[in-house]
C-alpha atoms as a printed R data frame, in Angstrom:
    type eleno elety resid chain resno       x       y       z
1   ATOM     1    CA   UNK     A     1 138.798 147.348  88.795
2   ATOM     2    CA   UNK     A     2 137.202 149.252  91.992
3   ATOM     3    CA   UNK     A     3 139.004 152.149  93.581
4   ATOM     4    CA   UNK     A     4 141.744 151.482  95.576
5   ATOM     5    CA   UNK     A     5 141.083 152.448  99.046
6   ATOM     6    CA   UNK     A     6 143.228 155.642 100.644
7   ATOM     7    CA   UNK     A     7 144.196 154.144 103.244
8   ATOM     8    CA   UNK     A     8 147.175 156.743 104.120
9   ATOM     9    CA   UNK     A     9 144.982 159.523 105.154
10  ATOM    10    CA   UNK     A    10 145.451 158.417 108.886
11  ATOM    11    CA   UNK     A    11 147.664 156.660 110.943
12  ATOM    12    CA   UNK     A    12 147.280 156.113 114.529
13  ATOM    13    CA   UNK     A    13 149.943 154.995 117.203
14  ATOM    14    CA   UNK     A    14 150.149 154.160 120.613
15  ATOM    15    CA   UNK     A    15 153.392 153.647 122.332
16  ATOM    16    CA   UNK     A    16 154.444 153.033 125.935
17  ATOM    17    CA   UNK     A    17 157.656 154.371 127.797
18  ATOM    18    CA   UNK     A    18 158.648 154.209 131.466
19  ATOM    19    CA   UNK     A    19 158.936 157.626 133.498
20  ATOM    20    CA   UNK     A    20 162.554 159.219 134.059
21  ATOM    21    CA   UNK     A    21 160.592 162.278 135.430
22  ATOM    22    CA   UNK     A    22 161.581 162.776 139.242
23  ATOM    23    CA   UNK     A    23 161.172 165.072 141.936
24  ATOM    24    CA   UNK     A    24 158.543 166.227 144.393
25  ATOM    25    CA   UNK     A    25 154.898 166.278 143.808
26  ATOM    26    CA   UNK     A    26 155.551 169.661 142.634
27  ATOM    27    CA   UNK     A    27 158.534 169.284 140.807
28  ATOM    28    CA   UNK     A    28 157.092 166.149 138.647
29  ATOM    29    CA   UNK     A    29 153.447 168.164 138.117
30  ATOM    30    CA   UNK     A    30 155.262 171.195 136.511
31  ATOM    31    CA   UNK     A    31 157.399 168.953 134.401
32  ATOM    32    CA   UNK     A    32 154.312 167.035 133.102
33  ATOM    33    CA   UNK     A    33 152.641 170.372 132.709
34  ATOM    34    CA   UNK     A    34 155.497 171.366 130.217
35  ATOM    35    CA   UNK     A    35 155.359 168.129 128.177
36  ATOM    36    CA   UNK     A    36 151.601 168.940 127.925
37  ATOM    37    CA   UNK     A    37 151.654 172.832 127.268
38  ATOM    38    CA   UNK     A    38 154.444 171.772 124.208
39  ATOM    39    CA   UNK     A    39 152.318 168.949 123.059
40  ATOM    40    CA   UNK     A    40 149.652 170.675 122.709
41  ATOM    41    CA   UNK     A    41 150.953 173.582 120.888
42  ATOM    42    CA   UNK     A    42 152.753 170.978 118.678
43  ATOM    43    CA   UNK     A    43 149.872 169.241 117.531
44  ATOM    44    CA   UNK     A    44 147.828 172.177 117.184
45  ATOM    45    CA   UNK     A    45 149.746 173.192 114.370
46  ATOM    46    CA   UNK     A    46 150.578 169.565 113.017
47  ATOM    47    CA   UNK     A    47 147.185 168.642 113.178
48  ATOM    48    CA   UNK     A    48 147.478 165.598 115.657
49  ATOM    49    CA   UNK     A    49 145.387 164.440 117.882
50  ATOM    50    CA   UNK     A    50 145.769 162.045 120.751
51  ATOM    51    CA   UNK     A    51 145.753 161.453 124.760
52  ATOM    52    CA   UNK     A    52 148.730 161.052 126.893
53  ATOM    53    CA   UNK     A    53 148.312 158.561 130.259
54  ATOM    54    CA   UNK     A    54 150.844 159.053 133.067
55  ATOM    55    CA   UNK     A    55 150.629 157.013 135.914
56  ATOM    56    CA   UNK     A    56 153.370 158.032 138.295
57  ATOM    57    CA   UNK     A    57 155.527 155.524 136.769
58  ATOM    58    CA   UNK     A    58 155.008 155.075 133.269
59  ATOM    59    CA   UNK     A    59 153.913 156.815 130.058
60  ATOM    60    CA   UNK     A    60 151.160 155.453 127.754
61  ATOM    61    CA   UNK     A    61 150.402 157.290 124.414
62  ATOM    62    CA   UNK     A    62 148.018 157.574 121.708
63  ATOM    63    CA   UNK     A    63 148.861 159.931 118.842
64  ATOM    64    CA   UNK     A    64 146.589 159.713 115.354
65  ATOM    65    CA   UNK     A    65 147.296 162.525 112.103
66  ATOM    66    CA   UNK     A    66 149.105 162.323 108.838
67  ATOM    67    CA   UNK     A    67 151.728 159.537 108.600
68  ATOM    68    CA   UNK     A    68 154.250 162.137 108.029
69  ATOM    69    CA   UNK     A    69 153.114 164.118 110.979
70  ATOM    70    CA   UNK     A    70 153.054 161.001 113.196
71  ATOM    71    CA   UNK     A    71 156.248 159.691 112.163
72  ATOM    72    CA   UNK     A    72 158.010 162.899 112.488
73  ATOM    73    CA   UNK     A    73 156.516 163.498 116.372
74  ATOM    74    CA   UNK     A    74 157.242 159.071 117.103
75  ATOM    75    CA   UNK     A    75 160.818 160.702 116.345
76  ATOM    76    CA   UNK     A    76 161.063 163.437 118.226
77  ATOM    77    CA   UNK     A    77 159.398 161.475 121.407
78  ATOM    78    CA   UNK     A    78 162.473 158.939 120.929
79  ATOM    79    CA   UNK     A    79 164.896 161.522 121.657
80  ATOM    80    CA   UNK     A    80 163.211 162.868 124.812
81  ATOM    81    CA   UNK     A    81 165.579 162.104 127.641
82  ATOM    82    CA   UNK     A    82 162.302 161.942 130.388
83  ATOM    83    CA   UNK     A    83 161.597 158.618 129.436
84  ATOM    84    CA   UNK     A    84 162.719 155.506 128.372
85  ATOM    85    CA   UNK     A    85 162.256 151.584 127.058
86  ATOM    86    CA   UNK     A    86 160.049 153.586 124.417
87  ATOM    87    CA   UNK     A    87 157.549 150.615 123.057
88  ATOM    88    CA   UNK     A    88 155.825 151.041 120.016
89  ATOM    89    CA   UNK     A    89 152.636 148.901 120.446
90  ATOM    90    CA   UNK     A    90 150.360 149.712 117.922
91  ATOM    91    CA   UNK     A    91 150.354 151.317 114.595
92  ATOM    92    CA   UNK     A    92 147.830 151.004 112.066
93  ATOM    93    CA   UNK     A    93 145.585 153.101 109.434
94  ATOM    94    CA   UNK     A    94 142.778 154.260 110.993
95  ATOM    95    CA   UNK     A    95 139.743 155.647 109.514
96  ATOM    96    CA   UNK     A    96 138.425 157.904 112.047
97  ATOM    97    CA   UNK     A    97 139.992 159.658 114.754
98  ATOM    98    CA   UNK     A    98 139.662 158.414 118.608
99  ATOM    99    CA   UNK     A    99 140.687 161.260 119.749
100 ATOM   100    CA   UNK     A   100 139.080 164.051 117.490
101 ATOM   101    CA   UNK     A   101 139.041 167.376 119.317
102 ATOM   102    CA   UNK     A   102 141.665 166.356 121.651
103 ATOM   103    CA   UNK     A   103 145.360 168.449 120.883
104 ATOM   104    CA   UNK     A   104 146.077 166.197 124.008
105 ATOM   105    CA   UNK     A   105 143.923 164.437 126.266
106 ATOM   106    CA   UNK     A   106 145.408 164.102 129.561
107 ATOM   107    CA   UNK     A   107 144.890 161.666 132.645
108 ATOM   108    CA   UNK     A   108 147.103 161.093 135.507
109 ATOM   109    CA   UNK     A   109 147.125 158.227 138.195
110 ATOM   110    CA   UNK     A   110 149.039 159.998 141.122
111 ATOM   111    CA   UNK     A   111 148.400 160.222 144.185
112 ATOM   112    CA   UNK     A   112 144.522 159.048 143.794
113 ATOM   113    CA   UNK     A   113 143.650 161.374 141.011
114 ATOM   114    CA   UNK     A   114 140.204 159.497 141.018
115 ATOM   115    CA   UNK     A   115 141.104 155.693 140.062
116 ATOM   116    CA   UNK     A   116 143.469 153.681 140.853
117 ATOM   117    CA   UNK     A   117 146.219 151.351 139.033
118 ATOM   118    CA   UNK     A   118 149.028 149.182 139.326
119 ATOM   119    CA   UNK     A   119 152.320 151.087 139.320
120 ATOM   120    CA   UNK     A   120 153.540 148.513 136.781
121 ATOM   121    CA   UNK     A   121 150.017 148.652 134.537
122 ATOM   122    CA   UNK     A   122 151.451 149.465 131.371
123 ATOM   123    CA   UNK     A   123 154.631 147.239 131.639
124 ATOM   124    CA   UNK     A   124 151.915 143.865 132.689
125 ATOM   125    CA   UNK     A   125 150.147 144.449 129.977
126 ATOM   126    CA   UNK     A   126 152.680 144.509 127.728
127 ATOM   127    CA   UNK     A   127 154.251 141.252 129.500
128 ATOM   128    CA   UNK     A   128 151.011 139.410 128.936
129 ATOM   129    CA   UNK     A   129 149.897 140.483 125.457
130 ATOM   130    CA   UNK     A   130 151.850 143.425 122.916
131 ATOM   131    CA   UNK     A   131 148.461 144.222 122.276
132 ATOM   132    CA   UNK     A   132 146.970 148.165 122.321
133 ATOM   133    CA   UNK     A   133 143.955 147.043 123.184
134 ATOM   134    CA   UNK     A   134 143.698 147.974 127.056
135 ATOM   135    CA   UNK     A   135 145.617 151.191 126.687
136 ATOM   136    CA   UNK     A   136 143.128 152.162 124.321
137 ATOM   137    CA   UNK     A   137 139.881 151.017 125.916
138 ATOM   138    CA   UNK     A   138 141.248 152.971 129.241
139 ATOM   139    CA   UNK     A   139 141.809 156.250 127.169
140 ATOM   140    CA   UNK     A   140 138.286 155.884 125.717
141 ATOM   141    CA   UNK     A   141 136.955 154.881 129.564
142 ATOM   142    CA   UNK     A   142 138.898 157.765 130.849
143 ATOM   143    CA   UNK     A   143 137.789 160.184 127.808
144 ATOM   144    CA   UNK     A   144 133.921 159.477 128.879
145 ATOM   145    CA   UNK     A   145 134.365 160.731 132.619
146 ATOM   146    CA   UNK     A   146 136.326 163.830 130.974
């Protein structure tokens, strides 16, 4: 009988949410500045890695570690009151990280930050297809300009 195959080494998740974050220009920056600053420190010491997509609107997220690690931070981002219709659209066993190096990878579509989207881009695609898919490849497009 061959090996089994670990398979639970590494999980990866993305998840989409829309935006209760509100204020000025100011106001929402140093809010989205917090969520990052905690992230990161978070998992830093959890040993996730991942990219977070904000696009004035909307949250899109990619998070990849330990099962336990991910499942414990999927519950904490339930809780969080800035956002909400959390969507879980992907979760799967990954063998390599996406994201490797990356605490948390950050791009932001507002005001023009250097490409443009529908306001509604994460909610379409998830009205056409509950797929990960374009999330994903615009993290990875994103990550290459980074």
């Amino acid at each position: 009988m061959p090996p089994a195959q670990n398979y639970g080494e590494l999980v990866q998740i993305v998840y989409i949410s829309r935006s209760l974050v509100r204020g000025t220009t100011a106001e929402v920056a140093a809010e989205l500045a917090d969520i990052l600053a905690v992230s990161r420190q978070h998992n830093l010491r959890e040993d996730i890695t991942g990219a977070l997509f904000f696009n004035g609107r909307g949250f899109a997220q990619t998070l990849e570690g330990s099962p336990l690690a991910i499942a414990d931070c999927y519950a904490r981002i339930l809780r969080d009151k800035r956002h909400e219709d959390v969507r879980l659209i992907q979760h799967e066993y990954i063998g390599a990280r996406g994201f490797a190096g990356w605490a948390m990878a950050y791009f932001a579509d507002v005001g023009g930050a250097g490409f443009t989207l529908s306001p509604n881009f994460l909610h379409e695609i998830i009205a056409r297809n509950a797929d990960a898919a374009p999330v994903l490849e615009l993290m990875r497009h994103l990550m290459r300009g980074a």
